[in-house]
C-alpha positions in Angstrom: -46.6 -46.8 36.0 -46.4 -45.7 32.2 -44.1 -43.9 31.4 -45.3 -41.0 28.7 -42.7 -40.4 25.8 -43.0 -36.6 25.0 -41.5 -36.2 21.9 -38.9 -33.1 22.2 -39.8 -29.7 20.6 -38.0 -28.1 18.8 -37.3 -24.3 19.0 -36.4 -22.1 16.2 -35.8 -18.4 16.3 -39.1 -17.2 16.2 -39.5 -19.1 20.0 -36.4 -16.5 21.3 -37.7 -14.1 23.3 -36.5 -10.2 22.8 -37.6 -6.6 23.9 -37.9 -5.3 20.1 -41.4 -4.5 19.4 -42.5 -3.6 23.5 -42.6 -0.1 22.0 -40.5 3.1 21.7 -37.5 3.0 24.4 -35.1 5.7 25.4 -32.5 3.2 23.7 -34.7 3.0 20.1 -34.9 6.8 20.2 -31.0 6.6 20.5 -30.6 4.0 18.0 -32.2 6.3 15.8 -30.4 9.1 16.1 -27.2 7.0 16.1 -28.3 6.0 12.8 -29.3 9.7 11.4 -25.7 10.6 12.2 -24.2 7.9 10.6 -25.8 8.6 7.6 -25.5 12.4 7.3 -21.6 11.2 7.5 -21.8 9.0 4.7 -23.6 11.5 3.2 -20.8 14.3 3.4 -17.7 11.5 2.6 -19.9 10.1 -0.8 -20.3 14.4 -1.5 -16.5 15.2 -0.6 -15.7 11.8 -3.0 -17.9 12.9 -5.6 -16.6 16.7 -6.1 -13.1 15.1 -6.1 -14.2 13.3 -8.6 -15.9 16.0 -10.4 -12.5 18.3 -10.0 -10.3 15.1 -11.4 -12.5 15.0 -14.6 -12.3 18.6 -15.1 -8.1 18.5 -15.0 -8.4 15.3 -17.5 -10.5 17.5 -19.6 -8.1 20.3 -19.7 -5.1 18.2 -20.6 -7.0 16.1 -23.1 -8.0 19.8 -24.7 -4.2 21.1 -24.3 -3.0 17.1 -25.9 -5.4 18.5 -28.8 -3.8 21.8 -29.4 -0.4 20.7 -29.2 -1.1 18.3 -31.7 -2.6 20.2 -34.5 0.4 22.8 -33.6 2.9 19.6 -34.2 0.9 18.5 -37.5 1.2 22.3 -38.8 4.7 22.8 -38.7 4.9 19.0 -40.7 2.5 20.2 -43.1 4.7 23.5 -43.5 8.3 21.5 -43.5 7.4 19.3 -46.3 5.7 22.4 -48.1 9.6 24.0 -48.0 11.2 20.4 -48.5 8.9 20.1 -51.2 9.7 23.1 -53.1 13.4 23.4 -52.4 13.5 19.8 -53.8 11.9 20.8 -57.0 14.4 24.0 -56.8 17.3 21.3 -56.5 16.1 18.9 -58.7 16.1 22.1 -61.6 19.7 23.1 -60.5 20.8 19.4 -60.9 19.3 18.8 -64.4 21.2 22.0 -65.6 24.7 21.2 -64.1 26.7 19.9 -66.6 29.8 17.3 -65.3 29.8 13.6 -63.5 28.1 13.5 -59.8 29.9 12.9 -56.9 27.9 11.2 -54.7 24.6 11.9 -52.6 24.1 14.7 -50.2 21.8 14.0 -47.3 19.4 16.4 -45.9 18.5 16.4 -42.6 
């Protein structure tokens, strides 16, 4: 008696037997639907996200624009302090050259 050496087979995953493609079940049809809900979901979360999103850019915009105003308010009353420092400094500076007498000292202006 001979003895026949089969040589062993090997089986990948295309060799697994499985019910998908045996045609539409009741639990496909479910799947489905499972799925349409989970999207319209995601769907309504990525909209909620993206208004929040929308609203947080608008309030960043308004500060940004209220930053601006403040600013040129701030560089306006610079611009009109050293205008007056400017010209009561010349004012001093003529009083000064007319006084007569030794100086005492420095004044500081704040």
């Amino acid at each position: 008696m001979t003895m026949s050496k089969r040589k062993p087979t090997i089986k990948g995953l295309v060799d697994i037997r499985t019910l998908s493609g045996r045609g539409v079940s009741g639990q496909k049809v479910y799947q489905i639907y499972l799925k349409l809900g989970t999207l319209e979901m995601e769907k309504l979360r990525r909209q909620k996200e993206r208004d929040n999103v929308l609203e947080r850019m608008n309030t960043i915009n308004h500060r940004l624009q209220s930053i601006d105003a403040e600013i040129d308010m701030l560089r306006r009353g610079i611009e009109a302090l050293t205008a007056t420092e400017v010209g009561a400094d010349k004012v001093d500076a003529a009083n000064n050259s007319a006084a007569s007498g030794p100086k005492r000292g420095f004044k500081l202006r704040y």
